[in-house]
N, C-alpha and C positions, 0 to 999 in steps of 0.2 A: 310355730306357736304352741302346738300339743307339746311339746318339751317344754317349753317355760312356764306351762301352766300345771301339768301333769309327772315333768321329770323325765316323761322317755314318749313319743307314741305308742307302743306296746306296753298299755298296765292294767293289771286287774281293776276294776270296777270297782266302787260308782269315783267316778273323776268328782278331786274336790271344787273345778269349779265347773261344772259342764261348758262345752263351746260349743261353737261351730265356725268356721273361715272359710269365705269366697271371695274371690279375688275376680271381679267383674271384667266383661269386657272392654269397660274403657280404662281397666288398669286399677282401679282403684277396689283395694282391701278390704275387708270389711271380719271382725271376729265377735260374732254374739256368742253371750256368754250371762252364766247365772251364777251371780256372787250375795251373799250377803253386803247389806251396804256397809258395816262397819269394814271388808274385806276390799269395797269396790275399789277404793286406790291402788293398794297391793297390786289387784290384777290387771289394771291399767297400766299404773308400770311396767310392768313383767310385759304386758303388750308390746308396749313401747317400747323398751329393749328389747326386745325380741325384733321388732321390727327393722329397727337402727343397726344393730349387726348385719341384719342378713345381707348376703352377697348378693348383684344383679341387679338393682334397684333402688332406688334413694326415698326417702319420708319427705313428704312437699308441708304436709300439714296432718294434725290428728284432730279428729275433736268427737267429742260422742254426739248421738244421736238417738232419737226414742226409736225403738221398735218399729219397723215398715210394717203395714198392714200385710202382704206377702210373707214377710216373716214368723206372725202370729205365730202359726202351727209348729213353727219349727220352735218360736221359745217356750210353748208349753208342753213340748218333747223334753227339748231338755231340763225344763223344770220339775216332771213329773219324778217321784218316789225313788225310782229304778235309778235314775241320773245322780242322786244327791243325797 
């Protein structure tokens, strides 16, 4: 996912869209991330190719979802100054 958003895992700062990817225990995916909304298509696709490539696993369904309260913290990490 860090390649289709970023172009390599290894790059200098600040990433144009900041993320984060966890892939739960019951298998299911998930990558937050902070886009401008004129941008937020763009990086859905790129999600979604990203994800349809990869090896090991097949795509059942996509669909967004607001912000889990648990996740709060993490998207105001990555929304802060330093990220973006």
């Amino acid at each position: 996912m860090t390649v289709a958003l970023c172009g390599h895992w290894e790059h200098e700062p600040p990433c144009r869209w900041p993320h984060n990817n966890e892939l739960d225990d019951a298998g299911l995916f998930r990558t937050l991330f902070i886009a401008q909304a004129a941008e937020e298509d763009e990086v859905r696709e790129r999600i979604s190719a990203a994800l349809r490539s990869g090896l090991g696993w097949h795509v059942n369904a996509e669909c967004p979802r607001e912000v889990a309260p648990g996740e709060r913290k993490l998207a105001e990490r990555l929304s802060a100054p330093a990220n973006g």
